[in-house]
N, CA, C and O atoms as a GROMACS GRO file, in nm:
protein
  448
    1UNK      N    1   1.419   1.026  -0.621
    1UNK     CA    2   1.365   0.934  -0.522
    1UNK      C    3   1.373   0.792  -0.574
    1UNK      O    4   1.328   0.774  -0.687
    2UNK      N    5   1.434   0.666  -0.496
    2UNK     CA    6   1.420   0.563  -0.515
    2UNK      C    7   1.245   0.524  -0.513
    2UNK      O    8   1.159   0.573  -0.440
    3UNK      N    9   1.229   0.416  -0.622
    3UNK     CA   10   1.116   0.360  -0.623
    3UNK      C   11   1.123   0.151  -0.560
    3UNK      O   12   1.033   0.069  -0.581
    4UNK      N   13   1.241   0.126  -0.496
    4UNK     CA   14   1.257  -0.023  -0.474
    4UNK      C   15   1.232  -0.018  -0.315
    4UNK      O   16   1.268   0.059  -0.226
    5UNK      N   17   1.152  -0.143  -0.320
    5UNK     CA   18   1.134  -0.202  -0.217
    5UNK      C   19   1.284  -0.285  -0.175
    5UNK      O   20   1.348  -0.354  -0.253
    6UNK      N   21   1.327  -0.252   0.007
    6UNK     CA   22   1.469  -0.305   0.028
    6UNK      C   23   1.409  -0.397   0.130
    6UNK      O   24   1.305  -0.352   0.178
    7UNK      N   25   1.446  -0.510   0.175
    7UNK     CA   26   1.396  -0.581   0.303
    7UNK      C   27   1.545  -0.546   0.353
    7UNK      O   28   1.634  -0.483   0.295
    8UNK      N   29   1.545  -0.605   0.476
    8UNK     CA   30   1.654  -0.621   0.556
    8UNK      C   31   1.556  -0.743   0.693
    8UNK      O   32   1.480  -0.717   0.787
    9UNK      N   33   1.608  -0.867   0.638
    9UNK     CA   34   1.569  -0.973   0.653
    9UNK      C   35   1.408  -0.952   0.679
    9UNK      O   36   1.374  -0.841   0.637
   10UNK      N   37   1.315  -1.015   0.727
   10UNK     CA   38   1.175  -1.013   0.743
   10UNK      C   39   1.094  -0.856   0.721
   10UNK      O   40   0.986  -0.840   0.665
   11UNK      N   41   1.169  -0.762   0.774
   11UNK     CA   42   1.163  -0.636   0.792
   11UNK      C   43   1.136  -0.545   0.618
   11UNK      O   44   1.225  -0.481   0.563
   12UNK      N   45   1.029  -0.557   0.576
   12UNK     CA   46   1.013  -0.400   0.453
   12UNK      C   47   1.004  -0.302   0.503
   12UNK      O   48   0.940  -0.272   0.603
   13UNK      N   49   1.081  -0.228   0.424
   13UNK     CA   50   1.222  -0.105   0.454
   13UNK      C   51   1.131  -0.024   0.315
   13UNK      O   52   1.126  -0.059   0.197
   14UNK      N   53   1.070   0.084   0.380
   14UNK     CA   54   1.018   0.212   0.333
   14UNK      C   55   1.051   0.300   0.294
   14UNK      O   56   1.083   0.395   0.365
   15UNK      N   57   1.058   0.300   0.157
   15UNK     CA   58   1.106   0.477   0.148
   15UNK      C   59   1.011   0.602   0.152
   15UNK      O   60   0.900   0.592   0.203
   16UNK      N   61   1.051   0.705   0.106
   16UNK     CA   62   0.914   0.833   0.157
   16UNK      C   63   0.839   0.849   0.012
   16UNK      O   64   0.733   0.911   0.018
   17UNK      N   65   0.873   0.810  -0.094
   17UNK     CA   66   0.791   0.817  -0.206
   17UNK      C   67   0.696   0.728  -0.195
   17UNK      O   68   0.597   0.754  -0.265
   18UNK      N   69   0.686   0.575  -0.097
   18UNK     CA   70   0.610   0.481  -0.136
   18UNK      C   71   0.521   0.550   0.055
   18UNK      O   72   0.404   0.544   0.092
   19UNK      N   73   0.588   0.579   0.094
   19UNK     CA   74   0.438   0.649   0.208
   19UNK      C   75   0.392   0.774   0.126
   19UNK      O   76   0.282   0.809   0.169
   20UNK      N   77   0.424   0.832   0.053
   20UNK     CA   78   0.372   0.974   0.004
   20UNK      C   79   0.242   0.832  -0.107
   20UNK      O   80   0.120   0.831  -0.097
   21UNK      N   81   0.305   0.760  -0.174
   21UNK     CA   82   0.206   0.692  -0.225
   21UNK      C   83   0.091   0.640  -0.180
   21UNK      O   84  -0.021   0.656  -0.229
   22UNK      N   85   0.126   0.568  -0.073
   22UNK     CA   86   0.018   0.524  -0.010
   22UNK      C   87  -0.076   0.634   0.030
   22UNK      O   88  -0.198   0.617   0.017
   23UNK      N   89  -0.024   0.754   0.079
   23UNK     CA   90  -0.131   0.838   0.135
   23UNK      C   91  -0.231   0.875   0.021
   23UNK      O   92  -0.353   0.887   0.025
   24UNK      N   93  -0.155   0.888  -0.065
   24UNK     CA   94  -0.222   0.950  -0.176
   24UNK      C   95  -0.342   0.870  -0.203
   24UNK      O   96  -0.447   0.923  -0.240
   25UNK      N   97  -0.328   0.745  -0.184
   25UNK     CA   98  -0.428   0.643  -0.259
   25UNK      C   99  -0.550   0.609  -0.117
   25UNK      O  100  -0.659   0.552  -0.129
   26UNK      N  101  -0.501   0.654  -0.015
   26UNK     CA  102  -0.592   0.632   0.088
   26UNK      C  103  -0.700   0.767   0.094
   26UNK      O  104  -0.813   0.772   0.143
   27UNK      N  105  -0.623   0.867   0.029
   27UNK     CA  106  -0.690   0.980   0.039
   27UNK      C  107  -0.804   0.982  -0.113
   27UNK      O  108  -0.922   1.013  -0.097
   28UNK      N  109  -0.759   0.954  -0.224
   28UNK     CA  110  -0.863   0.913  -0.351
   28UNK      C  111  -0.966   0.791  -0.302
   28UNK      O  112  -1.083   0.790  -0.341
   29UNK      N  113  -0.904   0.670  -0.196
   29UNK     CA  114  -1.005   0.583  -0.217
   29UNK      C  115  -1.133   0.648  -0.106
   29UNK      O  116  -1.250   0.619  -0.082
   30UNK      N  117  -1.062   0.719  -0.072
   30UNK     CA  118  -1.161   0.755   0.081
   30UNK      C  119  -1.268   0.898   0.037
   30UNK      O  120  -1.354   0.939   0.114
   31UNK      N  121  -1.239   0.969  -0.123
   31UNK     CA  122  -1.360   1.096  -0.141
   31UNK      C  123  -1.464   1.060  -0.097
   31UNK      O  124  -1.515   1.129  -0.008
   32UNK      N  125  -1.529   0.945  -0.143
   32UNK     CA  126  -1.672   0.910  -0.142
   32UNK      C  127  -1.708   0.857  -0.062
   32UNK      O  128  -1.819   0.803  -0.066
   33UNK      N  129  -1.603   0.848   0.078
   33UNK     CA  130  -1.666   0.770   0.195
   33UNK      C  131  -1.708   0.866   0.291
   33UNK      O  132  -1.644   0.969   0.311
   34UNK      N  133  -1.838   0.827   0.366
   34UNK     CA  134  -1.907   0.925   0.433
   34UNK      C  135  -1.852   0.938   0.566
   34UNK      O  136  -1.877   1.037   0.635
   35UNK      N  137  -1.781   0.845   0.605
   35UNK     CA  138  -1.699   0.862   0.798
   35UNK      C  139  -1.566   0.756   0.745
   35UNK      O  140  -1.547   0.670   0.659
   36UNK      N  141  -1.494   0.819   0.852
   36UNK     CA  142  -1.382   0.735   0.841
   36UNK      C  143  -1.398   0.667   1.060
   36UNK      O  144  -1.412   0.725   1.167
   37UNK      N  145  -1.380   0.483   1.003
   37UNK     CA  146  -1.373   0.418   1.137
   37UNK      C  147  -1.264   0.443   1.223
   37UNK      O  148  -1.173   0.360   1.216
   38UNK      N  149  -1.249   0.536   1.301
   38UNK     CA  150  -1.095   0.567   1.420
   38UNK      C  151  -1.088   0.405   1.491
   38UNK      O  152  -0.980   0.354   1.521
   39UNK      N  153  -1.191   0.350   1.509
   39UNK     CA  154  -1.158   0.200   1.594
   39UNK      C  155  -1.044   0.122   1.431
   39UNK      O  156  -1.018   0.012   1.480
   40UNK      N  157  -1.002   0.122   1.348
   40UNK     CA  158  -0.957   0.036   1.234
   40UNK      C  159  -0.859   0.144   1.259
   40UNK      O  160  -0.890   0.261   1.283
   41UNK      N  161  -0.696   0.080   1.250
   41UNK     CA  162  -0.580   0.137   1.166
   41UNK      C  163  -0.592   0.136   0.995
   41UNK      O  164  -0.644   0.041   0.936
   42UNK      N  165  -0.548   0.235   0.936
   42UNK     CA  166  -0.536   0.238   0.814
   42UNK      C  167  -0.355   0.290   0.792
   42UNK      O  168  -0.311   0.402   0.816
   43UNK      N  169  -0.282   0.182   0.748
   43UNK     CA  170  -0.167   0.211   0.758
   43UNK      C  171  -0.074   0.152   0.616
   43UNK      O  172  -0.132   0.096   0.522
   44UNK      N  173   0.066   0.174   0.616
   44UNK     CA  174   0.087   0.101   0.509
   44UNK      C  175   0.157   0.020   0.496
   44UNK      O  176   0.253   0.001   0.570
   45UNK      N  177   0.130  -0.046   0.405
   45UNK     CA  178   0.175  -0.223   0.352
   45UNK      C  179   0.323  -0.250   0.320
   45UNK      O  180   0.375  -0.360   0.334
   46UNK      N  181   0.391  -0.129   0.270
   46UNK     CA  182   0.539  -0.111   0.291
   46UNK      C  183   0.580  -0.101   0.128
   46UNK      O  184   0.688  -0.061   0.084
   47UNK      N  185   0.462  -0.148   0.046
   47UNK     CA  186   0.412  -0.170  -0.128
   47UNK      C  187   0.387  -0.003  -0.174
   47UNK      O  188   0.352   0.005  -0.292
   48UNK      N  189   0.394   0.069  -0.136
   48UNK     CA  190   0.350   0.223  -0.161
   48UNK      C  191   0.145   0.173  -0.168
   48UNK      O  192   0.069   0.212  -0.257
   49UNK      N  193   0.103   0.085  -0.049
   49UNK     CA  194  -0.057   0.099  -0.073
   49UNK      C  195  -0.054   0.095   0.116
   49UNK      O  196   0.033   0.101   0.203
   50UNK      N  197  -0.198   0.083   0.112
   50UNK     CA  198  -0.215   0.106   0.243
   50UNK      C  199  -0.301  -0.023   0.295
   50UNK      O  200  -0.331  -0.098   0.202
   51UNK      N  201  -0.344  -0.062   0.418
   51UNK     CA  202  -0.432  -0.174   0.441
   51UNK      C  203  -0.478  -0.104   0.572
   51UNK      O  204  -0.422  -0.016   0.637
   52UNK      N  205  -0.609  -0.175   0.595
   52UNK     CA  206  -0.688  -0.144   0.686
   52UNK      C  207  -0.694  -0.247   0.818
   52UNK      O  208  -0.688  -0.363   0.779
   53UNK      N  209  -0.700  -0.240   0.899
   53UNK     CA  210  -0.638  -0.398   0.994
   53UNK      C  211  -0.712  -0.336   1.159
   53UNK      O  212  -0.721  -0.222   1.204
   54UNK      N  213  -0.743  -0.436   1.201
   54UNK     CA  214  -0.787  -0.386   1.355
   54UNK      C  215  -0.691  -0.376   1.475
   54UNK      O  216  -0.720  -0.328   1.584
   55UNK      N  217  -0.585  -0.421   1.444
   55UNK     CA  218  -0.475  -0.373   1.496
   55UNK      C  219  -0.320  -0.355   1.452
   55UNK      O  220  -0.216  -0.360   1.516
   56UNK      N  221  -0.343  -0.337   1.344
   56UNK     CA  222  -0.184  -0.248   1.328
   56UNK      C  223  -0.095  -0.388   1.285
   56UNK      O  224   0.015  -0.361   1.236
   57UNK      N  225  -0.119  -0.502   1.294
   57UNK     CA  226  -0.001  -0.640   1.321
   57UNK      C  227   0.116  -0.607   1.252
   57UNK      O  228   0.222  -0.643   1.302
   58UNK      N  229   0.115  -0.528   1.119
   58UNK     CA  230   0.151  -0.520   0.970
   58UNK      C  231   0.301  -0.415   1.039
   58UNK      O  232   0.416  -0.457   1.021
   59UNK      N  233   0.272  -0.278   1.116
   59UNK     CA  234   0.348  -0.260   1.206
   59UNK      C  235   0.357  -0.091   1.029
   59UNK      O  236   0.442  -0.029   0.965
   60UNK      N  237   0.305  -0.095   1.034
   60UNK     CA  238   0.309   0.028   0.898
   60UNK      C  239   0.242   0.161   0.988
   60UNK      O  240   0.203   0.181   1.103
   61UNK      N  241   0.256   0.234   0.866
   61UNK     CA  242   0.271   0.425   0.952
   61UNK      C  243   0.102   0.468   0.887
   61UNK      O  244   0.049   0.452   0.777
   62UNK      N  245   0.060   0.523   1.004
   62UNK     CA  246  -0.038   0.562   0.995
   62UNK      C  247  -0.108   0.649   0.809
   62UNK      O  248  -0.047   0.717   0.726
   63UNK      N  249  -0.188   0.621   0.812
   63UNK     CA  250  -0.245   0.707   0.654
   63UNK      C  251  -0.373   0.821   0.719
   63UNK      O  252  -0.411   0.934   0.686
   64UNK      N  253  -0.404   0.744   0.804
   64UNK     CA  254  -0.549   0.808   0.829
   64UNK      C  255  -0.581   0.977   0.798
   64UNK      O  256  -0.685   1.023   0.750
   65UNK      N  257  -0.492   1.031   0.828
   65UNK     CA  258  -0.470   1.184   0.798
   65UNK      C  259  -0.524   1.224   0.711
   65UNK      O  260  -0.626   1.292   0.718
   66UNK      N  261  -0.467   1.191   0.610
   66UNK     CA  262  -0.480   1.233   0.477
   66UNK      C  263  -0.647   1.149   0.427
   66UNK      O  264  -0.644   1.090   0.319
   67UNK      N  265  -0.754   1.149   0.489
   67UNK     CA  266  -0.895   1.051   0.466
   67UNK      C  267  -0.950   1.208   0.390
   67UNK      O  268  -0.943   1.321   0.440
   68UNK      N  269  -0.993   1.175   0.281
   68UNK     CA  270  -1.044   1.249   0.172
   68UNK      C  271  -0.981   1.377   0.134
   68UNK      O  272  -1.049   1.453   0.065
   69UNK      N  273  -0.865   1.413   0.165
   69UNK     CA  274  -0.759   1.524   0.160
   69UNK      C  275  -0.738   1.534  -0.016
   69UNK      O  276  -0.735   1.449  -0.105
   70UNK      N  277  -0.728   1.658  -0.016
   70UNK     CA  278  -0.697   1.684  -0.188
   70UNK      C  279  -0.587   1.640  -0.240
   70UNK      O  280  -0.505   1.700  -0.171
   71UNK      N  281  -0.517   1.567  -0.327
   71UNK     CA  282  -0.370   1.505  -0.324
   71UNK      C  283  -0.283   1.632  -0.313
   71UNK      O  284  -0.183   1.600  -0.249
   72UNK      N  285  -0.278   1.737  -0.341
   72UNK     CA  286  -0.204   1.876  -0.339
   72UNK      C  287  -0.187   1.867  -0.165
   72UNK      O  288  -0.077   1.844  -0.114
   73UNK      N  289  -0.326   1.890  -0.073
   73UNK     CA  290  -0.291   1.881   0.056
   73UNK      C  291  -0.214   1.787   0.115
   73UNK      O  292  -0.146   1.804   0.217
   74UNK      N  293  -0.230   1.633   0.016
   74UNK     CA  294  -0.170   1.559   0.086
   74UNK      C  295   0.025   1.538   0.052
   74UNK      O  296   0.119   1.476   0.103
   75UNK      N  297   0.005   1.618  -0.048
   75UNK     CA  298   0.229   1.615  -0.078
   75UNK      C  299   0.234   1.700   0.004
   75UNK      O  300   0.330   1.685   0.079
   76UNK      N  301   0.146   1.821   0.036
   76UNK     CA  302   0.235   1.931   0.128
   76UNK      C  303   0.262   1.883   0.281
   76UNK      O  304   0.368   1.921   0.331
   77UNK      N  305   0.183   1.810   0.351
   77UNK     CA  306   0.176   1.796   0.485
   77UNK      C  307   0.244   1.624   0.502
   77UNK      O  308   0.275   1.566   0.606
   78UNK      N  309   0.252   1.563   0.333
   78UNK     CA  310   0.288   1.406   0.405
   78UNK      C  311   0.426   1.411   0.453
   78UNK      O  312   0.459   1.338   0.546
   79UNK      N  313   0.519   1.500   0.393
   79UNK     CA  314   0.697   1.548   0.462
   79UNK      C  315   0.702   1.515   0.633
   79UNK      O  316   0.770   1.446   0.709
   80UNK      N  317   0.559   1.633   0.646
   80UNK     CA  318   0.569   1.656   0.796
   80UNK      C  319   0.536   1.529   0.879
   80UNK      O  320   0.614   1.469   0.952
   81UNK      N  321   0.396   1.497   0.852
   81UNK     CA  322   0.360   1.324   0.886
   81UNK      C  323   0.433   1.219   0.872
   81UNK      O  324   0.408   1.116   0.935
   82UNK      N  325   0.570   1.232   0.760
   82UNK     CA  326   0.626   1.117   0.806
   82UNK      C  327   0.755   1.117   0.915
   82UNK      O  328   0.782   1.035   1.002
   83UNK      N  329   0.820   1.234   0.878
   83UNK     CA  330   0.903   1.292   1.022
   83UNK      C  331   0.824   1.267   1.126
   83UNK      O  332   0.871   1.203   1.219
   84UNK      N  333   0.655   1.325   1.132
   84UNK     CA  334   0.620   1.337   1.288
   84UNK      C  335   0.665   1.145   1.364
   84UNK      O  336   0.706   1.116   1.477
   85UNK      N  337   0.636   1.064   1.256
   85UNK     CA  338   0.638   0.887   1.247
   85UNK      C  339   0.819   0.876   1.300
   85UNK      O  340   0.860   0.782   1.368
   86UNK      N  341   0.883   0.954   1.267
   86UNK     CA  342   1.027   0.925   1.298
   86UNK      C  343   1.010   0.957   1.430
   86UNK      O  344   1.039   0.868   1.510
   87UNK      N  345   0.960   1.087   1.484
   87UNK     CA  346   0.983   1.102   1.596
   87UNK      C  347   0.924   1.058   1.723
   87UNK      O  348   0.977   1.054   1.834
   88UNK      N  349   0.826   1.033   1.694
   88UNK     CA  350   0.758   0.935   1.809
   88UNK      C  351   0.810   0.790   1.817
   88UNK      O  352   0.746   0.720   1.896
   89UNK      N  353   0.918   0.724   1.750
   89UNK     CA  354   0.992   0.654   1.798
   89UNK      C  355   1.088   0.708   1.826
   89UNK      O  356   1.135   0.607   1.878
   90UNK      N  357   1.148   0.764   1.836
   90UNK     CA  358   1.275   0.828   1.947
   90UNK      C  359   1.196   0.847   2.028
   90UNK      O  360   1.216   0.766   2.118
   91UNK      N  361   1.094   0.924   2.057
   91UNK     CA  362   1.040   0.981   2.169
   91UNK      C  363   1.026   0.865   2.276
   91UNK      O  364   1.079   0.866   2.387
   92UNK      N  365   0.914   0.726   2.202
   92UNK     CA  366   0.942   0.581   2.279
   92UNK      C  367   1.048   0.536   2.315
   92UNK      O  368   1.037   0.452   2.405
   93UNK      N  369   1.158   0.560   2.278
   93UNK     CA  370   1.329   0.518   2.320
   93UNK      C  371   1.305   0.632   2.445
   93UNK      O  372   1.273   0.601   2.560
   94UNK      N  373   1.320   0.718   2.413
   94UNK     CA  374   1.390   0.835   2.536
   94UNK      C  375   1.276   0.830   2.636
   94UNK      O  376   1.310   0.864   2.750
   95UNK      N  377   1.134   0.790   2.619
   95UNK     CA  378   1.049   0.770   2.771
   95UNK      C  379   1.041   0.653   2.808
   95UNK      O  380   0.971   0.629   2.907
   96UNK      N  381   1.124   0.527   2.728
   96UNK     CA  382   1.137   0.396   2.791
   96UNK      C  383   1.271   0.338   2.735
   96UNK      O  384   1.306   0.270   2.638
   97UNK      N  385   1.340   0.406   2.862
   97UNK     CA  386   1.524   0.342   2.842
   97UNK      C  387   1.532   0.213   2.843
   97UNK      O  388   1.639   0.170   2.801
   98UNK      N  389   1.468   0.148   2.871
   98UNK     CA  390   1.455  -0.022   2.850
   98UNK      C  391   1.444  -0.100   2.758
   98UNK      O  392   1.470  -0.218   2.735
   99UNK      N  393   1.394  -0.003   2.700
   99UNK     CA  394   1.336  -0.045   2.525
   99UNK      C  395   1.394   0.028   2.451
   99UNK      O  396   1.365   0.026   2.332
  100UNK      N  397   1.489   0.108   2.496
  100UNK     CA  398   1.533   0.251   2.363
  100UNK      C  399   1.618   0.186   2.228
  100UNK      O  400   1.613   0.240   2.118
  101UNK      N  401   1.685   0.079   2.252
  101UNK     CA  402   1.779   0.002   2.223
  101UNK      C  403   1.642  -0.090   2.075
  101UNK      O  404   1.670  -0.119   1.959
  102UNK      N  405   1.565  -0.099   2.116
  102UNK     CA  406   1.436  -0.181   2.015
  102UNK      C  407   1.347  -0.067   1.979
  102UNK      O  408   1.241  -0.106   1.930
  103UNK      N  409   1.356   0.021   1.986
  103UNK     CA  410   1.279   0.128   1.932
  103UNK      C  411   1.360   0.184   1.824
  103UNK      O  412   1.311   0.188   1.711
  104UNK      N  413   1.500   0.235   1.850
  104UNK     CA  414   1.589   0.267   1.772
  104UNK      C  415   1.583   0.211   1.659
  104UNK      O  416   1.548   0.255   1.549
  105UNK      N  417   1.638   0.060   1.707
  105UNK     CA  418   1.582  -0.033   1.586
  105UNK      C  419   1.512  -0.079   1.488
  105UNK      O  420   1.540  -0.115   1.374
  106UNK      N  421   1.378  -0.071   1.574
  106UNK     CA  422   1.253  -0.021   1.468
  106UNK      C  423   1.240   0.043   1.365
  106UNK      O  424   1.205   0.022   1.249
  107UNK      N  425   1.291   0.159   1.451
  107UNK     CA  426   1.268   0.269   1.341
  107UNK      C  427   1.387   0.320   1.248
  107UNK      O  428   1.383   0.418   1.172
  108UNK      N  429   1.492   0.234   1.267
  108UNK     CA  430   1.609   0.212   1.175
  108UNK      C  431   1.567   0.142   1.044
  108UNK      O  432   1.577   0.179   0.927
  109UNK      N  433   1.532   0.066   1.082
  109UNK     CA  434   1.491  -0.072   1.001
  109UNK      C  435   1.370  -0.049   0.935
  109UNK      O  436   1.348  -0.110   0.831
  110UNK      N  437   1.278   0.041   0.986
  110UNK     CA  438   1.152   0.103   0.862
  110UNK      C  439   1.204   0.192   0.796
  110UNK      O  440   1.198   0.181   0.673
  111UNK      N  441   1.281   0.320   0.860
  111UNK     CA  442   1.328   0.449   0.753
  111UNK      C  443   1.428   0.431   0.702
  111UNK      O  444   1.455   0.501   0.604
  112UNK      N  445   1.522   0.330   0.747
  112UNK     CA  446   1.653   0.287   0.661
  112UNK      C  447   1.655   0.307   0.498
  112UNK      O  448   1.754   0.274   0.433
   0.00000   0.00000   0.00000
């Protein structure tokens, strides 16, 4: 697994070791927290960390999942969570042909 951060101009370009990271660290910082806020995104920074934001601006893949998850639970299921992140942008392309063309893109340009 690559460990480098790639831009492709403004755009940080993710690889799956630095979302498997981030989850990991959202899931240790979160044992000792008693609720997790669903109104706050907890997503990631594109750094293998995660940030917490009231709306998403940052444009990073959800962590929330993995909120106090054992790190063992969280390598087995983060594979699936980050595919499920691939596919709900295609899915936005193929239920809005208008936009499929900038969705594509999107999500070129994060999983690239």
């Amino acid at each position: 697994m690559q460990h480098d951060l790639k831009t492709k101009g403004s755009v940080i370009v993710m690889k799956y070791d630095e979302y498997l990271n981030a989850c990991l660290k959202f899931a240790k910082d979160t044992e000792n927290w008693s609720w997790l806020d669903r109104s706050r995104w907890f997503t990631t920074n594109g750094g293998g960390d995660y940030e917490e934001s009231c709306d998403n601006a940052n444009g990073g893949i959800d962590v929330a999942w993995a909120y106090k998850m054992d790190p063992d639970k969280v390598r087995k299921y983060a594979p699936q969570e980050f595919m499920d992140r691939c596919v709900e942008f295609l899915d936005m392309a193929l239920n809005d042909p208008s936009a499929a063309n900038d969705f594509v893109k999107m999500a070129y340009e994060l999983f690239a």
